[in-house]
mmCIF file of the C-alpha atoms, coordinates in Angstrom:
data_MODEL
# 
_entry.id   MODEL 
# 
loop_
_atom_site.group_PDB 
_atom_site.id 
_atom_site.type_symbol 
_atom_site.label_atom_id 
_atom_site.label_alt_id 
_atom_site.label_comp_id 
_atom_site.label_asym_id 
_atom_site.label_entity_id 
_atom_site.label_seq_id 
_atom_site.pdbx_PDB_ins_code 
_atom_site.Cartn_x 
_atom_site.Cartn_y 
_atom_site.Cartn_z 
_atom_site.occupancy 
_atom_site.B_iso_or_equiv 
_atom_site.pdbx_formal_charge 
_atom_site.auth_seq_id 
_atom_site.auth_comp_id 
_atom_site.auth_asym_id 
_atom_site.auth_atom_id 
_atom_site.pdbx_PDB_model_num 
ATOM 1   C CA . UNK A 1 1   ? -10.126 -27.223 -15.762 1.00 0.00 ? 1   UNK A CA 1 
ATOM 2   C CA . UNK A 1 2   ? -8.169  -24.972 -13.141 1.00 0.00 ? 2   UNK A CA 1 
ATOM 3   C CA . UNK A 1 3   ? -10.759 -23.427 -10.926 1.00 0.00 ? 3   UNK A CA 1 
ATOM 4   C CA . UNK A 1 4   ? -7.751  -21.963 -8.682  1.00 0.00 ? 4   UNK A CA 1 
ATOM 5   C CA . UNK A 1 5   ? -6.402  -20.075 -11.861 1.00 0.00 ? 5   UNK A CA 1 
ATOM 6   C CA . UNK A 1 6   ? -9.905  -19.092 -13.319 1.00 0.00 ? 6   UNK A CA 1 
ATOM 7   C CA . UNK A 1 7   ? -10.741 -17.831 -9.522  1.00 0.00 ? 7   UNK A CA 1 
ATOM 8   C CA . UNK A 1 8   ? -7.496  -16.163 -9.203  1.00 0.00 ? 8   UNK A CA 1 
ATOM 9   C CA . UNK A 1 9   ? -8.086  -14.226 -12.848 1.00 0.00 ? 9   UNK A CA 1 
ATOM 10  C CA . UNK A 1 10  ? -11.552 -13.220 -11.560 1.00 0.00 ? 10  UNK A CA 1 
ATOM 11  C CA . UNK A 1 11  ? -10.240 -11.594 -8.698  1.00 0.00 ? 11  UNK A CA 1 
ATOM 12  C CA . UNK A 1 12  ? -7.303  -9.808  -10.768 1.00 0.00 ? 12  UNK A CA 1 
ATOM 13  C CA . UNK A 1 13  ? -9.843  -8.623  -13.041 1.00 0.00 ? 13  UNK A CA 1 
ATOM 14  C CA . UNK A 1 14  ? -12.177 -7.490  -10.977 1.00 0.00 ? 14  UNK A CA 1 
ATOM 15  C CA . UNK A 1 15  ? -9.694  -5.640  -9.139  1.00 0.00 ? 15  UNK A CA 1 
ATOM 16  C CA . UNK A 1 16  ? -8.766  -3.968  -11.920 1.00 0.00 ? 16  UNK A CA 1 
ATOM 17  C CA . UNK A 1 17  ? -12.034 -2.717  -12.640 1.00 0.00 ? 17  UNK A CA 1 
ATOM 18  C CA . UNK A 1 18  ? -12.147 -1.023  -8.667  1.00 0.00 ? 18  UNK A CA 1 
ATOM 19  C CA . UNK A 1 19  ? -8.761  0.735   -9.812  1.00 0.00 ? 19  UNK A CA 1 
ATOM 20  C CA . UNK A 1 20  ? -10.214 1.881   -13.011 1.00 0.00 ? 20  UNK A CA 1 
ATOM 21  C CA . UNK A 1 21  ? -13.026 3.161   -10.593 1.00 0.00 ? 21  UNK A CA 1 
ATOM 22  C CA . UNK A 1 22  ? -10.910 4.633   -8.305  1.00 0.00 ? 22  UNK A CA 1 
ATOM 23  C CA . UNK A 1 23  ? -8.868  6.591   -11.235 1.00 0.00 ? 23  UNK A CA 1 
ATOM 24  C CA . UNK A 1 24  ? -12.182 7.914   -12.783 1.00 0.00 ? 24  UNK A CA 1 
ATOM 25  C CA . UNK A 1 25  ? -13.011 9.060   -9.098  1.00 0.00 ? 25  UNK A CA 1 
ATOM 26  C CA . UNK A 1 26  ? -9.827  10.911  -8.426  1.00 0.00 ? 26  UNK A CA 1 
ATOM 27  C CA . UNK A 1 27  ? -10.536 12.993  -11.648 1.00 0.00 ? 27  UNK A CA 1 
ATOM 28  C CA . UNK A 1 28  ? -13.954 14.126  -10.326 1.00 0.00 ? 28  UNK A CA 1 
ATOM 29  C CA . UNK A 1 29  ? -13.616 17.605  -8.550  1.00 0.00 ? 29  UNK A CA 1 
ATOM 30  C CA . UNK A 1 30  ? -15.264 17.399  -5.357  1.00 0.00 ? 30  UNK A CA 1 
ATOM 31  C CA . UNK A 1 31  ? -14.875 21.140  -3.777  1.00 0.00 ? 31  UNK A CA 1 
ATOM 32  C CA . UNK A 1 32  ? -11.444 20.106  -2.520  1.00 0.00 ? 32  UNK A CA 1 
ATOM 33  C CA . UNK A 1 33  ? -8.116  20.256  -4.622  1.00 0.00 ? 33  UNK A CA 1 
ATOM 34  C CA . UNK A 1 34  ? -6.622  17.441  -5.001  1.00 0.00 ? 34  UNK A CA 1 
ATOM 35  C CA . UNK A 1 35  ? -3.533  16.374  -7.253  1.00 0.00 ? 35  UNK A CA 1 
ATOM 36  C CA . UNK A 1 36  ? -5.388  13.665  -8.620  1.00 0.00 ? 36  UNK A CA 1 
ATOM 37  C CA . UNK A 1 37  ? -7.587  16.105  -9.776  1.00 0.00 ? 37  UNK A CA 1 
ATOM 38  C CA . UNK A 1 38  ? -5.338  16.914  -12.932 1.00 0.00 ? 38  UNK A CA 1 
ATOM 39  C CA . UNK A 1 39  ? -4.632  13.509  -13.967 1.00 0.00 ? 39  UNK A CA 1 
ATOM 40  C CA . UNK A 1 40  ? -6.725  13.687  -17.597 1.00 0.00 ? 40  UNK A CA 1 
ATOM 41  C CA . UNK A 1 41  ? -4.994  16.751  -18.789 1.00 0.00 ? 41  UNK A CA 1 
ATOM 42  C CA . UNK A 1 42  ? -2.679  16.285  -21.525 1.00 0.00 ? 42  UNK A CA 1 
ATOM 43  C CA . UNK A 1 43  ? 0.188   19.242  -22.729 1.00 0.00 ? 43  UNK A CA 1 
ATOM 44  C CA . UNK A 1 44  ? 1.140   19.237  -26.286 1.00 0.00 ? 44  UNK A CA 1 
ATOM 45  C CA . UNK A 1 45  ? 5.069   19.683  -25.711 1.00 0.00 ? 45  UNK A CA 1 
ATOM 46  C CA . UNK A 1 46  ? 8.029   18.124  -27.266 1.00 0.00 ? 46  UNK A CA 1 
ATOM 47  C CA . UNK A 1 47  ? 5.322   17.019  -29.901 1.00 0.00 ? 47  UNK A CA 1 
ATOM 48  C CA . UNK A 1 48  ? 3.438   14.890  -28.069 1.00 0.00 ? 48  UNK A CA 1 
ATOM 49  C CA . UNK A 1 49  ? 0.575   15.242  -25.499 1.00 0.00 ? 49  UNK A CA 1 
ATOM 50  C CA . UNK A 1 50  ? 1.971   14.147  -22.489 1.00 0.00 ? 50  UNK A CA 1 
ATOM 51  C CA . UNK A 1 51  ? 0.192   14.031  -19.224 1.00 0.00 ? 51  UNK A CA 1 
ATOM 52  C CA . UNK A 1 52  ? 1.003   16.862  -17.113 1.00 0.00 ? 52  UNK A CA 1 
ATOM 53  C CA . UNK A 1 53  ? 2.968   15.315  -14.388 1.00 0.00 ? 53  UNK A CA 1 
ATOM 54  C CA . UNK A 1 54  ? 5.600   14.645  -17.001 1.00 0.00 ? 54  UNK A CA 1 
ATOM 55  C CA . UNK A 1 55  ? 6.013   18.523  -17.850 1.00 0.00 ? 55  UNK A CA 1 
ATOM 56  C CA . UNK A 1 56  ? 4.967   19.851  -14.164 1.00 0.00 ? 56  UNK A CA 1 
ATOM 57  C CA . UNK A 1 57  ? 4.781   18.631  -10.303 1.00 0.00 ? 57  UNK A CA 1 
ATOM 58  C CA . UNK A 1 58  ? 1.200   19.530  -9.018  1.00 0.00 ? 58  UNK A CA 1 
ATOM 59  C CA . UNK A 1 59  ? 0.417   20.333  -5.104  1.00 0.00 ? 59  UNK A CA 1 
ATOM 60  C CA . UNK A 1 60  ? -1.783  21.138  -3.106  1.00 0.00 ? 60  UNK A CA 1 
ATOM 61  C CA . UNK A 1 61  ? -1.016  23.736  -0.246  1.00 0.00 ? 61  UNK A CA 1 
ATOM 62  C CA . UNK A 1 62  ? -4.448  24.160  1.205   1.00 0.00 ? 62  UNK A CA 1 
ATOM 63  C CA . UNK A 1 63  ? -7.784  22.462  0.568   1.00 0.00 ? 63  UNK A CA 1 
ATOM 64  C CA . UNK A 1 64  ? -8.869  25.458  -1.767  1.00 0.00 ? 64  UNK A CA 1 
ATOM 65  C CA . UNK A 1 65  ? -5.994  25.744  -4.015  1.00 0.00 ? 65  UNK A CA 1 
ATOM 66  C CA . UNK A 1 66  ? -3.564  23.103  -6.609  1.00 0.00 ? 66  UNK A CA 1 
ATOM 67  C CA . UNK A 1 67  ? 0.114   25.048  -7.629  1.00 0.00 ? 67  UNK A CA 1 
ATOM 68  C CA . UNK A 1 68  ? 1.491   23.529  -10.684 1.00 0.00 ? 68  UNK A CA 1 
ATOM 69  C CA . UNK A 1 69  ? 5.116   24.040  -10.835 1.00 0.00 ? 69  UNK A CA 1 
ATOM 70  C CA . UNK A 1 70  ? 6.565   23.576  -14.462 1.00 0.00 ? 70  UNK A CA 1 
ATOM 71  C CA . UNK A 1 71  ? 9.917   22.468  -14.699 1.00 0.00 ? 71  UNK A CA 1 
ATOM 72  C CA . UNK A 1 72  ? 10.243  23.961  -18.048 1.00 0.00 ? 72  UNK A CA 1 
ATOM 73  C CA . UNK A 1 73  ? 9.382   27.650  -17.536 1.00 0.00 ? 73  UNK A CA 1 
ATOM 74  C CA . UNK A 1 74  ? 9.032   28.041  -21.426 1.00 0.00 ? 74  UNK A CA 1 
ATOM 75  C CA . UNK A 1 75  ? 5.921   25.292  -21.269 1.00 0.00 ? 75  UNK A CA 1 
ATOM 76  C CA . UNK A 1 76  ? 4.262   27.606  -18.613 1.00 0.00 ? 76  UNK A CA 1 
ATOM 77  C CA . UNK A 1 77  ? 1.531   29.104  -20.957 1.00 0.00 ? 77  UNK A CA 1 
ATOM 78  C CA . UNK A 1 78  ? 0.820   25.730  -22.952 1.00 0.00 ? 78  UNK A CA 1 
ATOM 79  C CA . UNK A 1 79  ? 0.039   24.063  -19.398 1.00 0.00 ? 79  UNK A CA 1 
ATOM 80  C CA . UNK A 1 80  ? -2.061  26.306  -18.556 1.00 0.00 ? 80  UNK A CA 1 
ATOM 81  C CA . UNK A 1 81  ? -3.753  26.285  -21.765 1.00 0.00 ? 81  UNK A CA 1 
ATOM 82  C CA . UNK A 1 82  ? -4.081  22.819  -21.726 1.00 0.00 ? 82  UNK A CA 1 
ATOM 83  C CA . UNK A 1 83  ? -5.543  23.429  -17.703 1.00 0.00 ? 83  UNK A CA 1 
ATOM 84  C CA . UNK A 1 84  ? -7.957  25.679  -19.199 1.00 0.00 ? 84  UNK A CA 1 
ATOM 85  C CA . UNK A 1 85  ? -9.235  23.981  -22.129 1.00 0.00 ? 85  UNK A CA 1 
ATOM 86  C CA . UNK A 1 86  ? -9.438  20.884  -19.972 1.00 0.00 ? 86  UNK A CA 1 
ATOM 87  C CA . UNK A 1 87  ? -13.077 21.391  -19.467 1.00 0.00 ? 87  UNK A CA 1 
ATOM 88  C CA . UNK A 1 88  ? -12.781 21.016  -15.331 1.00 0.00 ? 88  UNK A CA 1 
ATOM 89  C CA . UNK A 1 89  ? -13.866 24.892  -14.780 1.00 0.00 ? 89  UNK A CA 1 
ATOM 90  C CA . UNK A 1 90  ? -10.705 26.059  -13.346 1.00 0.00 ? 90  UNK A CA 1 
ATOM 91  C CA . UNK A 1 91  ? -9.110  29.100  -13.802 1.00 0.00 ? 91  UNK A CA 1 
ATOM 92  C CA . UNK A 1 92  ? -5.063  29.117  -14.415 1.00 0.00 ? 92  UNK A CA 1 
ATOM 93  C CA . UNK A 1 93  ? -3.433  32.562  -13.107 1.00 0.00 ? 93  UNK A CA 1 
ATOM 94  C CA . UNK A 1 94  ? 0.475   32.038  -14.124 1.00 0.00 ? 94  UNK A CA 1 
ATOM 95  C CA . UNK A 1 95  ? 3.727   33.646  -11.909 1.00 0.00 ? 95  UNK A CA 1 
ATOM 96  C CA . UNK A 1 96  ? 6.732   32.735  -13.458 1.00 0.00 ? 96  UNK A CA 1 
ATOM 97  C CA . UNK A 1 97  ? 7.201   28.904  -13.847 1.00 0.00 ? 97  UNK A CA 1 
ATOM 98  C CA . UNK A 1 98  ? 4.518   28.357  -11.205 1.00 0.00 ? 98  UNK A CA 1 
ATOM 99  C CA . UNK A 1 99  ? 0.702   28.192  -12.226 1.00 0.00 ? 99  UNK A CA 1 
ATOM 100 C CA . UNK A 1 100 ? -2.094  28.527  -9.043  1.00 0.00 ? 100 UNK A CA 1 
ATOM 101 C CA . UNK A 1 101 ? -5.395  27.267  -9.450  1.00 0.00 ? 101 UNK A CA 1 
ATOM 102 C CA . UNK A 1 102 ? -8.006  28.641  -6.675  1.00 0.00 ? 102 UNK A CA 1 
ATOM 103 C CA . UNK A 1 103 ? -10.808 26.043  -6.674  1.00 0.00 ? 103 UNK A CA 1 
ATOM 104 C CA . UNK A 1 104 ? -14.463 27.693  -6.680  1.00 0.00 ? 104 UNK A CA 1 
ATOM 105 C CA . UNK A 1 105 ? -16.996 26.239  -5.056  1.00 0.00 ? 105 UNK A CA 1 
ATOM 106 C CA . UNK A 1 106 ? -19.404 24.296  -6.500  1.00 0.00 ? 106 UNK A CA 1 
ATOM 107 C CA . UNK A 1 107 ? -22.768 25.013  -6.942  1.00 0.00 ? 107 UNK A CA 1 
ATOM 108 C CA . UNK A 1 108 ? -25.772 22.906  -5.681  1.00 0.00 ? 108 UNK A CA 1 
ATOM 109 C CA . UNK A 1 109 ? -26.329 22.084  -9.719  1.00 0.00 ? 109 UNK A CA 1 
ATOM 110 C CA . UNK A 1 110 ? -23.149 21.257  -10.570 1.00 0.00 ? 110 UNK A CA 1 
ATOM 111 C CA . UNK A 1 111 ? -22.881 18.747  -7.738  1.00 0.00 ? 111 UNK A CA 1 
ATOM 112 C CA . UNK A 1 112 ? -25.757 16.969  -8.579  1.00 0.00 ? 112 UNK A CA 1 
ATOM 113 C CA . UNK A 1 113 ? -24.455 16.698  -12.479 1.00 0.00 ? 113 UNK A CA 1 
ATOM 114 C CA . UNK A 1 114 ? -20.746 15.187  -10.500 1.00 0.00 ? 114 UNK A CA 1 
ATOM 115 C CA . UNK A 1 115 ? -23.327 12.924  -8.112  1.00 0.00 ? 115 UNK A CA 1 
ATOM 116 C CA . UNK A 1 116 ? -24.673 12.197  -11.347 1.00 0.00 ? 116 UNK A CA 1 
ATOM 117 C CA . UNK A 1 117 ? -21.181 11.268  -13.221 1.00 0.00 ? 117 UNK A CA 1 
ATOM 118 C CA . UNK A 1 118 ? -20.280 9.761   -10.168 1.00 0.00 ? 118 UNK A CA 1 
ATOM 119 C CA . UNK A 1 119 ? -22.954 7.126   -10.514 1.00 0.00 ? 119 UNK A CA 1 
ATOM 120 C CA . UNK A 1 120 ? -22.650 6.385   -13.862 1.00 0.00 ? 120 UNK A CA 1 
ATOM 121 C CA . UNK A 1 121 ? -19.262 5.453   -13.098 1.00 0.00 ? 121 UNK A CA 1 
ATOM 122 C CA . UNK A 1 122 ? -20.417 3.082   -11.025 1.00 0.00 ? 122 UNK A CA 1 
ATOM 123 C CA . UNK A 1 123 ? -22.569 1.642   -12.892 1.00 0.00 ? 123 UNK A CA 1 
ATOM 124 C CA . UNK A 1 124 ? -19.991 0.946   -15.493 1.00 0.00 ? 124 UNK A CA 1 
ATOM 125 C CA . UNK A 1 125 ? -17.792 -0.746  -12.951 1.00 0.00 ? 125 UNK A CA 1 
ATOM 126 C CA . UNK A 1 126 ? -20.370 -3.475  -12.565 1.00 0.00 ? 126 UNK A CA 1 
ATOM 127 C CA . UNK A 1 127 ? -21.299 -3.741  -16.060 1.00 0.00 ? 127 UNK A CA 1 
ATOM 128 C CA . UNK A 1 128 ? -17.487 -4.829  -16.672 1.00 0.00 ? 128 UNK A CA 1 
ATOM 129 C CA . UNK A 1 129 ? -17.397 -7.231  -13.427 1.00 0.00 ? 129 UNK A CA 1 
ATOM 130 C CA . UNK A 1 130 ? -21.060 -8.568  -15.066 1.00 0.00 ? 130 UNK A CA 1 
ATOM 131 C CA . UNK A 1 131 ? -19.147 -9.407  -18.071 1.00 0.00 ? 131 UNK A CA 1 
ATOM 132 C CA . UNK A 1 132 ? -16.170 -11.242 -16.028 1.00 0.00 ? 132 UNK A CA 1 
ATOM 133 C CA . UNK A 1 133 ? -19.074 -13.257 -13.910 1.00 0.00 ? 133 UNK A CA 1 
ATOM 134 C CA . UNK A 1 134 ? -20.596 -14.234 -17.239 1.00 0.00 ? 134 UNK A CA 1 
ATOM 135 C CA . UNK A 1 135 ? -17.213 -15.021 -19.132 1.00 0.00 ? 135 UNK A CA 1 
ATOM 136 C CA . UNK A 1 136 ? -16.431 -16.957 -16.180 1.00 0.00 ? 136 UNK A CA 1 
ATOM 137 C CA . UNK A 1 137 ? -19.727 -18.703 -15.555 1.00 0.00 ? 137 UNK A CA 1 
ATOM 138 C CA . UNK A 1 138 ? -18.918 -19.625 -19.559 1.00 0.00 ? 138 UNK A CA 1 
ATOM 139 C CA . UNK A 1 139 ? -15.865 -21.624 -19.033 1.00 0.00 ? 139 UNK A CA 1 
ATOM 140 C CA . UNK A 1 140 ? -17.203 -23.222 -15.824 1.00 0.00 ? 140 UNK A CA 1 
ATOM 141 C CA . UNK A 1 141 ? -20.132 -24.447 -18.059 1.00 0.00 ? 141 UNK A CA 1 
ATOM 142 C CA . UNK A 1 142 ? -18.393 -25.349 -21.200 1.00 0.00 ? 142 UNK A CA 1 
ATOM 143 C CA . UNK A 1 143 ? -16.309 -27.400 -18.516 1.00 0.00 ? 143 UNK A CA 1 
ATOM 144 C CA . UNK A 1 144 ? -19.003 -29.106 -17.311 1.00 0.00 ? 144 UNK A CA 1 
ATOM 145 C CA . UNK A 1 145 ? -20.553 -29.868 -21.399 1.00 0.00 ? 145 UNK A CA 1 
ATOM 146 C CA . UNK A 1 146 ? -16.564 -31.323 -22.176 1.00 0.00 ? 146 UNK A CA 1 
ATOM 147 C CA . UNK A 1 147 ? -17.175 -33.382 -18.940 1.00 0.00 ? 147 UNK A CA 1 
ATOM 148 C CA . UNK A 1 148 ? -13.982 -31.923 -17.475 1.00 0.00 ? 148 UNK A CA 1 
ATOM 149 C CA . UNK A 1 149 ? -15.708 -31.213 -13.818 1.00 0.00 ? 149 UNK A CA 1 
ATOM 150 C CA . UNK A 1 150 ? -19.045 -32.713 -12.262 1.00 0.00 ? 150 UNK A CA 1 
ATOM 151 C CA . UNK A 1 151 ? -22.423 -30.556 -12.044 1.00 0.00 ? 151 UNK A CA 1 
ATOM 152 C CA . UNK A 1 152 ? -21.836 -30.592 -8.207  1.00 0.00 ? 152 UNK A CA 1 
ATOM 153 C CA . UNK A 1 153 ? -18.378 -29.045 -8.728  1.00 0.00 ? 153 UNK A CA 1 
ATOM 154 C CA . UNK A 1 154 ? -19.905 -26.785 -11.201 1.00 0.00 ? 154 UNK A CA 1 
ATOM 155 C CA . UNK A 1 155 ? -22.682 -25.340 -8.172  1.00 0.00 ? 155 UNK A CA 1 
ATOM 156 C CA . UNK A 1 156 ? -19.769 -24.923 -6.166  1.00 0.00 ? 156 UNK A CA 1 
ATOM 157 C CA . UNK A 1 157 ? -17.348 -23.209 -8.007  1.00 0.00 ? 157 UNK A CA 1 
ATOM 158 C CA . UNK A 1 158 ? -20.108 -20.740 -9.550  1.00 0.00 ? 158 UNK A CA 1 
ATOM 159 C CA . UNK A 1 159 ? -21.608 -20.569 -5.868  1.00 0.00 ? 159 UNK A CA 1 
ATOM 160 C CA . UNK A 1 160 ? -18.009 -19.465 -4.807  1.00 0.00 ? 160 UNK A CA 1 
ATOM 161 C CA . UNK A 1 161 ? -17.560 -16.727 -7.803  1.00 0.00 ? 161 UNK A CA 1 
ATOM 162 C CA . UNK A 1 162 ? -20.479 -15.281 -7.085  1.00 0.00 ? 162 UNK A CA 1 
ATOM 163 C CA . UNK A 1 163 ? -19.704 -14.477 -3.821  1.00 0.00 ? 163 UNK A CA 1 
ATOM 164 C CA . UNK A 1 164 ? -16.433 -13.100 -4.832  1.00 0.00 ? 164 UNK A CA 1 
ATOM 165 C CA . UNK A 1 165 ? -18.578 -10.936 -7.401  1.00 0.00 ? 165 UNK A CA 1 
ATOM 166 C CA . UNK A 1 166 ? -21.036 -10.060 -4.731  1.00 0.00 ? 166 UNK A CA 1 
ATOM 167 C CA . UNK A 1 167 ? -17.851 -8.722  -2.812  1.00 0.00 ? 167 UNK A CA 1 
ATOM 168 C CA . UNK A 1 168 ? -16.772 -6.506  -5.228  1.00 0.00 ? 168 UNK A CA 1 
ATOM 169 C CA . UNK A 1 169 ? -20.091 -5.243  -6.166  1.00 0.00 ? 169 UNK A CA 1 
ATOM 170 C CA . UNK A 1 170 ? -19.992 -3.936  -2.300  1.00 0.00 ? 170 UNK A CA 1 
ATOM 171 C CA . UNK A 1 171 ? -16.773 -2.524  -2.491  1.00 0.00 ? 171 UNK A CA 1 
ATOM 172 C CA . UNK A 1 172 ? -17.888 -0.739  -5.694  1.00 0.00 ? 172 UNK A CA 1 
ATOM 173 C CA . UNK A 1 173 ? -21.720 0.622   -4.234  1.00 0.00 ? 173 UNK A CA 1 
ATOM 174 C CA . UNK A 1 174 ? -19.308 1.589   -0.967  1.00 0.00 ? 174 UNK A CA 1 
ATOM 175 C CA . UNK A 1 175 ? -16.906 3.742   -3.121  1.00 0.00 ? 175 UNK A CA 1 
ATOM 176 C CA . UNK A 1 176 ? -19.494 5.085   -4.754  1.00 0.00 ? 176 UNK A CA 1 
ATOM 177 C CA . UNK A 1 177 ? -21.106 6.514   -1.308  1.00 0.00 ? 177 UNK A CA 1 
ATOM 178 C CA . UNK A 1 178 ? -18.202 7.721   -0.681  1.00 0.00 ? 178 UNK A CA 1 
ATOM 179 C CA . UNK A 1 179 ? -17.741 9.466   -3.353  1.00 0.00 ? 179 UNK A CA 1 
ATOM 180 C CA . UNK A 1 180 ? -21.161 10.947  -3.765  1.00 0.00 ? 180 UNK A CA 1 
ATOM 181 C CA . UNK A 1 181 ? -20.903 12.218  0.063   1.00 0.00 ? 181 UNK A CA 1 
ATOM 182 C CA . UNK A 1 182 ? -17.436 14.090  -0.362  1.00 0.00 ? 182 UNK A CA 1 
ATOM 183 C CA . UNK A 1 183 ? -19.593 15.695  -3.411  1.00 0.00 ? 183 UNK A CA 1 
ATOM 184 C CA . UNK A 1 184 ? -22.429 16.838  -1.679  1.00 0.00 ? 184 UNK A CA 1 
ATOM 185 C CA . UNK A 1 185 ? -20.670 17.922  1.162   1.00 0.00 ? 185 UNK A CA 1 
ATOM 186 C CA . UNK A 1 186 ? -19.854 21.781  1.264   1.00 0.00 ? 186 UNK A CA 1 
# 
């Protein structure tokens, strides 16, 4: 058995699952604009849905406000269709080829619902890094049954995933803080 490769896919796994986090984060609205913010809407043009920074280039000039900037002026009112039916609250007011969305503020229910989302995010995150620990803890096991490593080695190389595990599952509760105070705050 190859505890330097099985350690190494743990790692790339795991941080996978912190981008996955981080992606599902981005689309949360916090209060702020931000170009991430838009990432899960998809425009049905050219007949296909294709996400939105493949029709449009999204900014954000201040902290209150996202301009989406269509490259094809003709695709202006299916963006911001697509914006509006996108089920993130925002309202699409269209000028030519360029599409402003004003962010509202959020209201104290609404943030606990995002807090709330936020969370279960979370959550998920370490269920999936649960699943690598106990996929890996499987192999080291099985390699210890087919008498390919010792029962010492096995302590130690479990011993030394965990704590790779126990890392991540920091990094994770620490996003999530994060994340929950940029909701809360006003």
């Amino acid at each position: 058995m190859d505890y330097q490769a099985l350690k190494n896919e743990v790692e790339q796994k795991t941080q996978q699952t912190l981008e996955v986090l981080k992606g599902e984060y981005a689309g949360l609205r916090t209060g702020r604009a931000s170009v991430h913010l838009l990432d899960g809407v998809r425009v049905p043009v050219y007949g296909s849905d294709m996400p939105i920074n493949q029709v449009a280039t999204v900014a954000t000039p201040d902290n209150q406000t996202l301009t989406v900037t269509v490259w094809d002026i003709n695709n202006a009112g299916i963006v911001e269709k697509a914006i509006r039916d996108s089920g993130l609250g925002l309202n699409p007011m269209t000028a030519g080829g360029v599409i402003r969305l004003n962010m509202p503020p959020l209201t104290e229910e609404r943030r606990k619902e995002l807090t709330k989302v936020a969370g279960k995010y979370a959550e998920e995150a370490k269920i999936s890094m649960r699943n690598i620990r106990q996929d890996a803890m499987g192999k080291i096991k099985r390699a210890v049954t087919d008498k390919e490593i010792s029962e010492d080695d096995q302590r130690k190389f479990e011993d030394d995933l965990q704590k790779v595990f126990e890392k991540r599952a920091t990094e994770v509760d620490a996003l999530a803080k994060q994340k929950e105070a940029d909701i809360m705050s006003v």
